[in-house]
Structure formats: C-alpha cells, structure tokens
mmJSON file of the N, C-alpha and C atoms, coordinates in Angstrom:
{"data_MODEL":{"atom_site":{
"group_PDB":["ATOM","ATOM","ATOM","ATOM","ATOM","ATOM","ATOM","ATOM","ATOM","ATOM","ATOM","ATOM","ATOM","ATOM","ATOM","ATOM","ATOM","ATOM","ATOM","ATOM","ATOM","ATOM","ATOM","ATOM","ATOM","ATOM","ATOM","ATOM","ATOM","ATOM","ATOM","ATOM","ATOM","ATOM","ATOM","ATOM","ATOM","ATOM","ATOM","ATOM","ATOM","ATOM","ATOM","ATOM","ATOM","ATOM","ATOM","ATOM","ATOM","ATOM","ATOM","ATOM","ATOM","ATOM","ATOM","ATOM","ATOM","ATOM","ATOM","ATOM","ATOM","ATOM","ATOM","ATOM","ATOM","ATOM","ATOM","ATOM","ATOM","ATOM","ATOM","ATOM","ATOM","ATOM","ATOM","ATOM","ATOM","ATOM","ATOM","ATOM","ATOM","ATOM","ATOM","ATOM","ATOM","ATOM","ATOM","ATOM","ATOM","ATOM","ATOM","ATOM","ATOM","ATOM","ATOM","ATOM","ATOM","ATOM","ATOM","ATOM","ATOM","ATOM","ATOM","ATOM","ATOM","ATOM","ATOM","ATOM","ATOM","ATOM","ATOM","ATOM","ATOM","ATOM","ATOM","ATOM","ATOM","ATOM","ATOM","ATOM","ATOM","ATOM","ATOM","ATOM","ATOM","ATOM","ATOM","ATOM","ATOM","ATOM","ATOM","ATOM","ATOM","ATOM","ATOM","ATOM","ATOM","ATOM","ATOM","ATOM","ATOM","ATOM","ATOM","ATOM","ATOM","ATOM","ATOM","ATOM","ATOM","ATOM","ATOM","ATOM","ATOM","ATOM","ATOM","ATOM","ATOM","ATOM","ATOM","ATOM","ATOM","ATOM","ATOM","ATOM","ATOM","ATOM","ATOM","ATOM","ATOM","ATOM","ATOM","ATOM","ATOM","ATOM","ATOM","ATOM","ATOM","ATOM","ATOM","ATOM","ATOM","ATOM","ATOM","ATOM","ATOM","ATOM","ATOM","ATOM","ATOM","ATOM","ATOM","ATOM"],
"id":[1,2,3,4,5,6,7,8,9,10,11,12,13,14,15,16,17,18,19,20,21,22,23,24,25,26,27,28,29,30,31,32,33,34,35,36,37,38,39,40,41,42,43,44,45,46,47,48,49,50,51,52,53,54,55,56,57,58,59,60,61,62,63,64,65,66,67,68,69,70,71,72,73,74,75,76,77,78,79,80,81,82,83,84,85,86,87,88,89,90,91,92,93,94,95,96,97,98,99,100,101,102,103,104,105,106,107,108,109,110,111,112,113,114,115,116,117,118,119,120,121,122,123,124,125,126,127,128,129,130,131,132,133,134,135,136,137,138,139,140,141,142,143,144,145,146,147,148,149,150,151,152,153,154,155,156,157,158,159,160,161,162,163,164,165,166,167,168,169,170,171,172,173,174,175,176,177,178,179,180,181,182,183,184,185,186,187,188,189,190,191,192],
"type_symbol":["N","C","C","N","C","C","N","C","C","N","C","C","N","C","C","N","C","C","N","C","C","N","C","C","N","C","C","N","C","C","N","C","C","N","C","C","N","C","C","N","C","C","N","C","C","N","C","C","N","C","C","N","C","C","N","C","C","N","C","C","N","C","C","N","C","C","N","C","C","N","C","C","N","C","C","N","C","C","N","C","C","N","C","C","N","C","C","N","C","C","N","C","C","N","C","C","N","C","C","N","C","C","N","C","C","N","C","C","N","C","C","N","C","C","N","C","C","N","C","C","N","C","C","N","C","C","N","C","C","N","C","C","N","C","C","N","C","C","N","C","C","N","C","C","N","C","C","N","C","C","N","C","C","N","C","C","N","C","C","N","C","C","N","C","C","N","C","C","N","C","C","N","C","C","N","C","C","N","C","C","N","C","C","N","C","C","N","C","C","N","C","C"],
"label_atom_id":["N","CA","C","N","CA","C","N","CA","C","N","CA","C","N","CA","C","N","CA","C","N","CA","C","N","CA","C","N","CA","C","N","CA","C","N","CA","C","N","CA","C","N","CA","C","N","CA","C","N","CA","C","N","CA","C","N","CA","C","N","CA","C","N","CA","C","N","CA","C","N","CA","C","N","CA","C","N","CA","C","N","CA","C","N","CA","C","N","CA","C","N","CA","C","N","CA","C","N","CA","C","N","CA","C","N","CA","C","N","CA","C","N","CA","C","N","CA","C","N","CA","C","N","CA","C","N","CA","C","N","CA","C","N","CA","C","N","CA","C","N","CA","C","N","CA","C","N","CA","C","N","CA","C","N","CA","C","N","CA","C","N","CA","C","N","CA","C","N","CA","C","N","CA","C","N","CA","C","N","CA","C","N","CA","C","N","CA","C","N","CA","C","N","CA","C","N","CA","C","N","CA","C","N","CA","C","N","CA","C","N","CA","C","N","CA","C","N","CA","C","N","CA","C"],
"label_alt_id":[null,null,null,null,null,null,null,null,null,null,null,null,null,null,null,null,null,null,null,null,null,null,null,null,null,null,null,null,null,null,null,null,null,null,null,null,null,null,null,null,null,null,null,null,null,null,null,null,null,null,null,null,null,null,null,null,null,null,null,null,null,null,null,null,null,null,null,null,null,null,null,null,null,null,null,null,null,null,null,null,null,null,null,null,null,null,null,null,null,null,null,null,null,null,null,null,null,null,null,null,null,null,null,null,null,null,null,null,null,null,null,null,null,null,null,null,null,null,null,null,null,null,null,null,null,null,null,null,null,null,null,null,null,null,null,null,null,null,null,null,null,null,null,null,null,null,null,null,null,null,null,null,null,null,null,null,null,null,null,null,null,null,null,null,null,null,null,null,null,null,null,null,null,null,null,null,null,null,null,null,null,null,null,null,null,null,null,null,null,null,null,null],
"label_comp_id":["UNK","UNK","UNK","UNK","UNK","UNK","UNK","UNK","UNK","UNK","UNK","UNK","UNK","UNK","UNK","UNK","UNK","UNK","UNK","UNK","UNK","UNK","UNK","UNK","UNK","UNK","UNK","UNK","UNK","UNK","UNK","UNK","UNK","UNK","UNK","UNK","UNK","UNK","UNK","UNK","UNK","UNK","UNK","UNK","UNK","UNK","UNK","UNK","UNK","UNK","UNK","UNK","UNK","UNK","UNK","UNK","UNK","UNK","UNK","UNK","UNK","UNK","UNK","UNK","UNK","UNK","UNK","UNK","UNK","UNK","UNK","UNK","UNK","UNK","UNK","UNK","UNK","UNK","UNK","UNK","UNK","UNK","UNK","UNK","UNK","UNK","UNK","UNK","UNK","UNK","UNK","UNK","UNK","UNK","UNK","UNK","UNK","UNK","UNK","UNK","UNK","UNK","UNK","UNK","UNK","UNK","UNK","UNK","UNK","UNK","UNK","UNK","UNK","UNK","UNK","UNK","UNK","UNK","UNK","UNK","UNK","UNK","UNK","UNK","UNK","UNK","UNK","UNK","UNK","UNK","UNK","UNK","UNK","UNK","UNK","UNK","UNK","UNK","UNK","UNK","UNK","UNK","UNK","UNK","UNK","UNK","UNK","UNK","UNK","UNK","UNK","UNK","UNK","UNK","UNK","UNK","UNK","UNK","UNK","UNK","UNK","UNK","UNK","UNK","UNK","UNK","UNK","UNK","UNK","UNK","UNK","UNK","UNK","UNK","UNK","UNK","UNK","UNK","UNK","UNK","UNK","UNK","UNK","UNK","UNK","UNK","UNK","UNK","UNK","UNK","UNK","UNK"],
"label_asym_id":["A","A","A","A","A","A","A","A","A","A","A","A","A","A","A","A","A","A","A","A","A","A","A","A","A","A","A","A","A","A","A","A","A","A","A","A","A","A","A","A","A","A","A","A","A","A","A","A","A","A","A","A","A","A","A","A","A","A","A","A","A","A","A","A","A","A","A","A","A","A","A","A","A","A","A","A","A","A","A","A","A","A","A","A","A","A","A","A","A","A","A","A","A","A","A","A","A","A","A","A","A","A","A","A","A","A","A","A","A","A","A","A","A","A","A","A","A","A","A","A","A","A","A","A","A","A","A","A","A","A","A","A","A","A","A","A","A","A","A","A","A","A","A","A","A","A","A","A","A","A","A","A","A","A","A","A","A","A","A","A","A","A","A","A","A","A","A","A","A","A","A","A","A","A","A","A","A","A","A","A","A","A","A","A","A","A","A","A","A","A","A","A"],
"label_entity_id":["1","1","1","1","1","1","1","1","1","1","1","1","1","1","1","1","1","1","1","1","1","1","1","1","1","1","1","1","1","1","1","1","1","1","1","1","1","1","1","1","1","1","1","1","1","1","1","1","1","1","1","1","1","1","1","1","1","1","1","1","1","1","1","1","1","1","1","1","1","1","1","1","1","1","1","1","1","1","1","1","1","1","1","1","1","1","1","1","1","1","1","1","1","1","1","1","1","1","1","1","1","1","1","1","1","1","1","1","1","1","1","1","1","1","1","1","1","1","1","1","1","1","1","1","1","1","1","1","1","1","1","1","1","1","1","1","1","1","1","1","1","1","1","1","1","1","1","1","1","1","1","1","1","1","1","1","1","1","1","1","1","1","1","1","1","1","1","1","1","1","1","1","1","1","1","1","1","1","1","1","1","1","1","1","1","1","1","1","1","1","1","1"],
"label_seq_id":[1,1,1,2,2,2,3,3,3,4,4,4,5,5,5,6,6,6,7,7,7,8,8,8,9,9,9,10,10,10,11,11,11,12,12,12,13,13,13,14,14,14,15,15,15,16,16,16,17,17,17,18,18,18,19,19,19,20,20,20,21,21,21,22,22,22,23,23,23,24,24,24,25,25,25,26,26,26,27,27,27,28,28,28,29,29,29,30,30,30,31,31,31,32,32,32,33,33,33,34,34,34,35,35,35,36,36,36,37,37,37,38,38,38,39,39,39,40,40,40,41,41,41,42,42,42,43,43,43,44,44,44,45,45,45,46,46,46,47,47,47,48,48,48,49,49,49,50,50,50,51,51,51,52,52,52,53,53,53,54,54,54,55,55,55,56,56,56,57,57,57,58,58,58,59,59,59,60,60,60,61,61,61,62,62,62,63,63,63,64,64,64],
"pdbx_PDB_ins_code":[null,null,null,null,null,null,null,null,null,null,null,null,null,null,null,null,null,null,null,null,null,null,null,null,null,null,null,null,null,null,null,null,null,null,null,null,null,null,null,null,null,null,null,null,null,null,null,null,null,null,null,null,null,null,null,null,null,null,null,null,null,null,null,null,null,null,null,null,null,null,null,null,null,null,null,null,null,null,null,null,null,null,null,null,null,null,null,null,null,null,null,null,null,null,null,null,null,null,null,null,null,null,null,null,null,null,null,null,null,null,null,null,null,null,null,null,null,null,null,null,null,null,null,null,null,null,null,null,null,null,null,null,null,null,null,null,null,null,null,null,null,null,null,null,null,null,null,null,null,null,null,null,null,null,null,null,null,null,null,null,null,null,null,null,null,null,null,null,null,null,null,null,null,null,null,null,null,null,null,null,null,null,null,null,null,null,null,null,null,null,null,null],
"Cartn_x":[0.848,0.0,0.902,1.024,1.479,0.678,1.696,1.597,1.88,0.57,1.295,1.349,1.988,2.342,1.681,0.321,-0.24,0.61,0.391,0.698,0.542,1.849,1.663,2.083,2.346,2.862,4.072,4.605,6.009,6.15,7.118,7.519,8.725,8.161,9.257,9.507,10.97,11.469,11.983,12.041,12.334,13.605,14.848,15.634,17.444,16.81,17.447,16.783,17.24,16.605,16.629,15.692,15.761,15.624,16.205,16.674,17.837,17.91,18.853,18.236,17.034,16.566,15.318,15.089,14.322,12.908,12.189,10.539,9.426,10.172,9.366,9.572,10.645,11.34,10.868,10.714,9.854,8.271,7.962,6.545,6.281,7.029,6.812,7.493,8.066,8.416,6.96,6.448,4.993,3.682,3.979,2.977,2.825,4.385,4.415,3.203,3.462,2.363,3.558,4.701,6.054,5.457,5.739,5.428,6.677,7.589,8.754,9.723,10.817,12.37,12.229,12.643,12.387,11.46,10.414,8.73,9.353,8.637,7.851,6.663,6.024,5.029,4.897,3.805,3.22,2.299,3.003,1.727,1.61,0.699,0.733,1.554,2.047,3.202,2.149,2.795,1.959,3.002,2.619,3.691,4.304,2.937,2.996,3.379,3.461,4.67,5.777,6.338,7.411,8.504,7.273,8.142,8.163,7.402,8.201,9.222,9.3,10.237,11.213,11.715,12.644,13.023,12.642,12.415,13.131,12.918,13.472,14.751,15.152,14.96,16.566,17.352,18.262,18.12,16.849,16.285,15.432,15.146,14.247,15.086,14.325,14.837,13.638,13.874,12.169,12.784,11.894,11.503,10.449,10.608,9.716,8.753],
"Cartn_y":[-1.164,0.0,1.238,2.431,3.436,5.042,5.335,6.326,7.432,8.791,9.999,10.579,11.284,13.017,13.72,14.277,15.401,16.937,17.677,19.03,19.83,20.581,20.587,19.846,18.62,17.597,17.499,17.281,16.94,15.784,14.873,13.297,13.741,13.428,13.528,12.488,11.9,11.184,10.924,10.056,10.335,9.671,9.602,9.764,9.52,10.561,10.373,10.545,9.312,9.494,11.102,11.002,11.96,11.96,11.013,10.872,11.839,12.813,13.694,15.123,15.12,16.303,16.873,17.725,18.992,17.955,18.33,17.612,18.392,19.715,20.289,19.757,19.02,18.938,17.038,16.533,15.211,15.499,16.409,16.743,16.813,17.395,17.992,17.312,15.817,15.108,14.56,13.924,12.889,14.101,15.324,16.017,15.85,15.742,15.542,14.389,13.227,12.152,10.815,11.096,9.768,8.85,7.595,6.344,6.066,5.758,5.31,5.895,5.352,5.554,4.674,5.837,5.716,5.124,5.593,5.949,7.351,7.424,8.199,8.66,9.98,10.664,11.483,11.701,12.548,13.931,15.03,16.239,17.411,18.332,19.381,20.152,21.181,22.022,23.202,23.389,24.76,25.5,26.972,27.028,26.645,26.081,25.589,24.127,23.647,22.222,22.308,23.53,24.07,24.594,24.948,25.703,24.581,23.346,22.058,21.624,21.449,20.748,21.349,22.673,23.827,23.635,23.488,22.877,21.72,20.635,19.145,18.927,19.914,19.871,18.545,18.201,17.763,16.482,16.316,14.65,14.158,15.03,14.575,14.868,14.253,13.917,14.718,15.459,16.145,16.087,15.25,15.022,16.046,16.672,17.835,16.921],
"Cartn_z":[0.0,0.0,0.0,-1.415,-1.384,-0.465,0.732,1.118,0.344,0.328,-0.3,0.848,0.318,1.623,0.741,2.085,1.82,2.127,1.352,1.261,2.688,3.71,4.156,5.822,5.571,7.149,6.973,8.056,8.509,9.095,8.582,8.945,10.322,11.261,12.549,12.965,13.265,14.235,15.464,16.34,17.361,17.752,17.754,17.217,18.456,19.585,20.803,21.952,23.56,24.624,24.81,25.903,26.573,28.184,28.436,29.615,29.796,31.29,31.624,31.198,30.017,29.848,30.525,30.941,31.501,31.77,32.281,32.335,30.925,31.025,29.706,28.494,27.931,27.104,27.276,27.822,27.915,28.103,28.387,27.807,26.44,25.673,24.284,23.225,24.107,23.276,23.121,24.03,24.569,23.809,23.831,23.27,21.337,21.051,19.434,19.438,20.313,20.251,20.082,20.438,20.38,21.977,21.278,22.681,22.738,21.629,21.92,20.946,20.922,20.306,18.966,17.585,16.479,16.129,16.689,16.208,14.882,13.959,13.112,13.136,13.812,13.021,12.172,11.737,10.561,11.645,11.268,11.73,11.101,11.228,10.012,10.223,9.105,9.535,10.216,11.34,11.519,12.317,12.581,13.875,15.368,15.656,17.168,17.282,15.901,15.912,15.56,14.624,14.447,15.708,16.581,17.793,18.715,18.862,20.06,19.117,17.538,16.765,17.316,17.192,17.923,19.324,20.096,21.463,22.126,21.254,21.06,19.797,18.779,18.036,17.82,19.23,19.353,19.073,19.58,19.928,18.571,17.706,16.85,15.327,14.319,12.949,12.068,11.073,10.356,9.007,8.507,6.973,6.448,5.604,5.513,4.399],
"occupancy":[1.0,1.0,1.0,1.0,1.0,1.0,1.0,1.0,1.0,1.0,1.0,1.0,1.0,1.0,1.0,1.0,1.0,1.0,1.0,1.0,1.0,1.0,1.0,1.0,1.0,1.0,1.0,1.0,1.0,1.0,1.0,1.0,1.0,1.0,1.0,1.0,1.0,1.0,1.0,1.0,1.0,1.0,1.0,1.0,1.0,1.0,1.0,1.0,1.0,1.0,1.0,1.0,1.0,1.0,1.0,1.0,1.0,1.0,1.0,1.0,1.0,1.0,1.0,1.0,1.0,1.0,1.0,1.0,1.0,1.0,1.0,1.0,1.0,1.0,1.0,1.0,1.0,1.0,1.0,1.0,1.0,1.0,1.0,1.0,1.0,1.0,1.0,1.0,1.0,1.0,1.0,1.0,1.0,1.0,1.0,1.0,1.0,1.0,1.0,1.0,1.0,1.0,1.0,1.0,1.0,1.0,1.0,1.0,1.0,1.0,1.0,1.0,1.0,1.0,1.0,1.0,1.0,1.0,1.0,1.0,1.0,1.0,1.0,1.0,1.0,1.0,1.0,1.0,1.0,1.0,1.0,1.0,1.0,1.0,1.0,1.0,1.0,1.0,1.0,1.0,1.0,1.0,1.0,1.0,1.0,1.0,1.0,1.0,1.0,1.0,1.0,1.0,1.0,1.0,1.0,1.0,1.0,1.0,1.0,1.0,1.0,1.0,1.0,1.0,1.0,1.0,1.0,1.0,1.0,1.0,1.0,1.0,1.0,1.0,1.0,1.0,1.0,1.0,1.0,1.0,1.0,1.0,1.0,1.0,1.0,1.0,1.0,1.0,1.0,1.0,1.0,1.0],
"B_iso_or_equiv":[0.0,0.0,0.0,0.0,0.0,0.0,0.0,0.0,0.0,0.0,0.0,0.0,0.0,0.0,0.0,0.0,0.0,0.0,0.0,0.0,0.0,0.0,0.0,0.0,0.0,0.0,0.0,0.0,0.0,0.0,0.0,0.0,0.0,0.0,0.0,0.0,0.0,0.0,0.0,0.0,0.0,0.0,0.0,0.0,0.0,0.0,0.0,0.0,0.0,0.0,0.0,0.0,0.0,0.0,0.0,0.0,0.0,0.0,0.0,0.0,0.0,0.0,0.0,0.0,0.0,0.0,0.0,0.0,0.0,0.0,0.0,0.0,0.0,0.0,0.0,0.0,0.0,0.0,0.0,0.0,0.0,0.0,0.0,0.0,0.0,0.0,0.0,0.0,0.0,0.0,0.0,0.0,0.0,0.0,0.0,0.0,0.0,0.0,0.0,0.0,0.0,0.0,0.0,0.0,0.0,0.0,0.0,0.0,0.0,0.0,0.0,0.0,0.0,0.0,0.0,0.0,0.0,0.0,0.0,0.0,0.0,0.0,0.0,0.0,0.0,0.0,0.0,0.0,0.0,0.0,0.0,0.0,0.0,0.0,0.0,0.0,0.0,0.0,0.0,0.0,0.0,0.0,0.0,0.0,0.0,0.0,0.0,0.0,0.0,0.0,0.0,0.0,0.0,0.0,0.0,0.0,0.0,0.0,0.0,0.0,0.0,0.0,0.0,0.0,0.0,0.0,0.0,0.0,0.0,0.0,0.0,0.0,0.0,0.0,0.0,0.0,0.0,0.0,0.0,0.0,0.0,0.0,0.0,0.0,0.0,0.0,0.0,0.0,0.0,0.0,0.0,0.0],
"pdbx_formal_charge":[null,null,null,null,null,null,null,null,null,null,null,null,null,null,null,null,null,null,null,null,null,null,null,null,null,null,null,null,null,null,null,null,null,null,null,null,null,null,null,null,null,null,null,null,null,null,null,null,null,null,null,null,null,null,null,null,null,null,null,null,null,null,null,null,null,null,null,null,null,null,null,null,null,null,null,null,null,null,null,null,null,null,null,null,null,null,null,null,null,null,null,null,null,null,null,null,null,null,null,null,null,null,null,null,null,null,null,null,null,null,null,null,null,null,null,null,null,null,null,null,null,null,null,null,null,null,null,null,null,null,null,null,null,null,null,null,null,null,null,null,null,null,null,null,null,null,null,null,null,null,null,null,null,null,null,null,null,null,null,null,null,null,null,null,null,null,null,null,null,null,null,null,null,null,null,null,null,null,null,null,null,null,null,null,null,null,null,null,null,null,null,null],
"auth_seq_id":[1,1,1,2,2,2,3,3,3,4,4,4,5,5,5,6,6,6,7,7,7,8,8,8,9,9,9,10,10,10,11,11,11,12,12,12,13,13,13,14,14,14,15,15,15,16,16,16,17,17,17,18,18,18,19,19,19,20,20,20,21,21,21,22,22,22,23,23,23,24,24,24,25,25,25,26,26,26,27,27,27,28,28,28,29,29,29,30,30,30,31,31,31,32,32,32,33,33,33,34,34,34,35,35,35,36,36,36,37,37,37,38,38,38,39,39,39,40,40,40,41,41,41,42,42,42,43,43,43,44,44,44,45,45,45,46,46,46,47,47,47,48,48,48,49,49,49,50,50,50,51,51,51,52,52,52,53,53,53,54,54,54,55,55,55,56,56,56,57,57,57,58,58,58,59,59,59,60,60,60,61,61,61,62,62,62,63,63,63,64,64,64],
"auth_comp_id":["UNK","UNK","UNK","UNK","UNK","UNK","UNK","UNK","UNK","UNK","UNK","UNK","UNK","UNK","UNK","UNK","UNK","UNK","UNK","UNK","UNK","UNK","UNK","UNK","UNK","UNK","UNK","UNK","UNK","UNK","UNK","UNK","UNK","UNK","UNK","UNK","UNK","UNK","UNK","UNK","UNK","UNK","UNK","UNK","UNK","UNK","UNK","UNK","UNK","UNK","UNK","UNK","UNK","UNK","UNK","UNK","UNK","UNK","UNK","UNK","UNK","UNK","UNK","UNK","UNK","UNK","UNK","UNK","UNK","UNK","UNK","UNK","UNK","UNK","UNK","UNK","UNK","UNK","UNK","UNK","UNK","UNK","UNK","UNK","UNK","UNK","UNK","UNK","UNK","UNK","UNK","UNK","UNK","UNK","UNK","UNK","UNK","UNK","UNK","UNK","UNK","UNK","UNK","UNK","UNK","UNK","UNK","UNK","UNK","UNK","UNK","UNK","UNK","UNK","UNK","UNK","UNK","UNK","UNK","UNK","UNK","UNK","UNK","UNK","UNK","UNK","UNK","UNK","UNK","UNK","UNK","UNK","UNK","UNK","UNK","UNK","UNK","UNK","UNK","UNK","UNK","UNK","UNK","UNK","UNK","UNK","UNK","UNK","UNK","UNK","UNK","UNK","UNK","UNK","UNK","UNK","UNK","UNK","UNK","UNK","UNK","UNK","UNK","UNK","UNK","UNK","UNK","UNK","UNK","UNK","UNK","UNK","UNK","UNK","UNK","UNK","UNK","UNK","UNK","UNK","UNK","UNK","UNK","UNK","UNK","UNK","UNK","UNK","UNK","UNK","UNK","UNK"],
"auth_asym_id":["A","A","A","A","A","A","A","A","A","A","A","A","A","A","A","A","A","A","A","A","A","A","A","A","A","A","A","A","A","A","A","A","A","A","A","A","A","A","A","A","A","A","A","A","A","A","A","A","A","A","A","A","A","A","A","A","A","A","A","A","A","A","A","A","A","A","A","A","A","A","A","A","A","A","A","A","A","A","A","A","A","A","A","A","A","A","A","A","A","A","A","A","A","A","A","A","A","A","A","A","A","A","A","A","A","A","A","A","A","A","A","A","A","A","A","A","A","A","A","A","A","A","A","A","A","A","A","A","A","A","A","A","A","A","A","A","A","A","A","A","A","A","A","A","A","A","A","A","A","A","A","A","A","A","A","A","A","A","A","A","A","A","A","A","A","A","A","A","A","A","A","A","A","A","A","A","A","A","A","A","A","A","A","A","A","A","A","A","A","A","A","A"],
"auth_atom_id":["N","CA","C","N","CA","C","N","CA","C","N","CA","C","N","CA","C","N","CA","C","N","CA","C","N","CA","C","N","CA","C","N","CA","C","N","CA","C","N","CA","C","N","CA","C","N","CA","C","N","CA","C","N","CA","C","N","CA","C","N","CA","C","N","CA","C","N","CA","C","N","CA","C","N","CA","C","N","CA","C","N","CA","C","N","CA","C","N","CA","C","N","CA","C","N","CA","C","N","CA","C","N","CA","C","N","CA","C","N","CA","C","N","CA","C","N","CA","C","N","CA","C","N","CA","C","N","CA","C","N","CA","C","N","CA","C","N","CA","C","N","CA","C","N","CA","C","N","CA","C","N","CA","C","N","CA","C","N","CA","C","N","CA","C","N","CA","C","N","CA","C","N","CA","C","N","CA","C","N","CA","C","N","CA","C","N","CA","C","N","CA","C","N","CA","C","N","CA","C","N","CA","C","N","CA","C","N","CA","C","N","CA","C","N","CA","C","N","CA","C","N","CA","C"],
"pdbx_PDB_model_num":[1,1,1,1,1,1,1,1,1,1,1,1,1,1,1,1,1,1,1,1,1,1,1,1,1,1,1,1,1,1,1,1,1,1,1,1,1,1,1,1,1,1,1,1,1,1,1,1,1,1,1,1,1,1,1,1,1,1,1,1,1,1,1,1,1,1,1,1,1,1,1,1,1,1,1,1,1,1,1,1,1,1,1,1,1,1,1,1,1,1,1,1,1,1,1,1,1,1,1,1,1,1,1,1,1,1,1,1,1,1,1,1,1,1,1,1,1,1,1,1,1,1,1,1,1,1,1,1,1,1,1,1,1,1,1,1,1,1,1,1,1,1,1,1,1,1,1,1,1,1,1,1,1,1,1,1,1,1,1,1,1,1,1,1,1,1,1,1,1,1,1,1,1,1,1,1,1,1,1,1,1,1,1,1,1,1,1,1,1,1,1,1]
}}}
C-alpha cells in the first residue's frame, strides 16, 4: 500500500533518549504524540509544531 504526503505535514522522528533532559522537554516530546524511540510521526506544519520541533529539536529527525 502506497503512502502519499499530503501538502503541508512533517515526517518527525524520534531519534534520541531523553533521559537527563528537563521535564518540559519530555513533555513535548509525549505532546508531538512519540510512545517510543524511532517511532515516526506525521503532523501538520503549523507554527505551534514548528516551535516544540525547535524545542526538542536535538532529539528529533524532520523530513519535511
């Protein structure tokens, strides 16, 4: 089954623990919507996912 990418989302990975980092910064990993380590999601680009991508941006991987 071929996936398209709609116009618009960003493919994020998750990429490195985050063990040792901040509690905010393990919030907004769990807020992207990650359960675990190199999970992939899909979310829309907007600004307010742009700015946790920014945030995390150490721990995570973005496929535009």
């Amino acid at each position: 089954m071929a996936t398209t990418k709609t116009a618009g989302t960003l493919k994020i990975k998750w990429v490195r623990s985050f063990n040792g980092c901040p509690r905010d910064m393990r919030q907004t990993i769990r807020g992207l919507g990650f359960r675990r380590m190199q999970q992939v999601v899909e979310r829309p680009d907007t600004p307010a996912i742009r700015g946790m991508i920014a945030k995390v941006h150490h721990l995570v991987q973005v496929q535009e």
